[in-house]
N, C-alpha and C positions, 0 to 999 in steps of 0.2 A: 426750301427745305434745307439744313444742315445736317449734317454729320456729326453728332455725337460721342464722342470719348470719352469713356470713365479715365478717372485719375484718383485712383485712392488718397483718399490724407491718411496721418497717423493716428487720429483720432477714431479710425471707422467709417467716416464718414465718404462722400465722393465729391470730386465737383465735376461736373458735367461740363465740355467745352467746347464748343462748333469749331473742327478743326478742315468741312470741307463743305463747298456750294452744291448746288445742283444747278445744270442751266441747263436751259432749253439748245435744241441743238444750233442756234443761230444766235447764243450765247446769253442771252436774256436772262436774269438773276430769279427766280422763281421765289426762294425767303421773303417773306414778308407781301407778297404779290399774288401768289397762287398762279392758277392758269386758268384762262374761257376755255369751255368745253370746243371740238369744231363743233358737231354735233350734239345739240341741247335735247333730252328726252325727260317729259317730265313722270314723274311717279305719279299716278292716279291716287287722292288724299287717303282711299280705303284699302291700298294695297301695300303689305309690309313687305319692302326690300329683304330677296333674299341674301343669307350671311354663307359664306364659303362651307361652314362647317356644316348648315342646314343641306345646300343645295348638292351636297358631294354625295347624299344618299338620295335623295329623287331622282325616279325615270324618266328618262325623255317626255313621257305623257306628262306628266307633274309636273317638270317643267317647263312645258309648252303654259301648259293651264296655269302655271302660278300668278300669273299678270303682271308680272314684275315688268313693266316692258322694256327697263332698263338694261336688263341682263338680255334680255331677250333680241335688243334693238344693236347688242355688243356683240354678240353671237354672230348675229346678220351680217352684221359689217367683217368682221374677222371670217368667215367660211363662205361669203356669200352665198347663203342658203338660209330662209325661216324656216326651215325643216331640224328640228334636236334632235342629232345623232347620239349615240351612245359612243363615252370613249374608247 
C-alpha cells in the first residue's frame, strides 16, 4: 500500500503520487503483495459481512447472532473472550 499525495495542476486537475511504503515490521514491501492472514476465518456463503457503520448501532446480542464470524473470531483474539461486551 502507498501513500498518496494530491498535487494540484493549473488546470484543476490532480496528479496523485505514491510518495510513502508501508512495510511489514520486519520490512517486507506490502504494494503490490498484500499480506496472508495469520489466522484465516472464512465467511459462511449466506452471511453478509458486517460494515463499521452498520455494526456501531447493534447490541451486544445482535452482534453475538449476526454470524459474521469474522468480526466475531477478531473480537476473540483481541479481548480474549467470545462473550460481546458493550463499549
Amino acid at each position: 500500500m502507498s501513500g498518496l499525495n494530491e498535487f494540484p495542476l493549473s488546470d484543476g486537475s490532480v496528479l496523485l503520487l505514491a510518495t510513502q511504503e508501508w512495510l511489514t515490521p520486519n520490512g517486507r514491501v506490502i504494494w503490490h503483495q498484500g499480506l496472508a492472514p495469520d489466522i484465516e476465518v472464512a465467511l459462511p456463503p449466506d452471511v453478509a459481512p458486517l460494515l463499521p457503520a452498520t455494526e456501531r448501532d447493534l447490541t451486544p446480542a445482535q452482534l453475538q447472532n449476526s454470524g459474521d464470524v469474522q468480526v466475531l473470531r477478531a473480537l476473540e483474539l483481541l479481548t480474549g473472550s467470545t462473550d460481546v461486551q458493550t463499549p
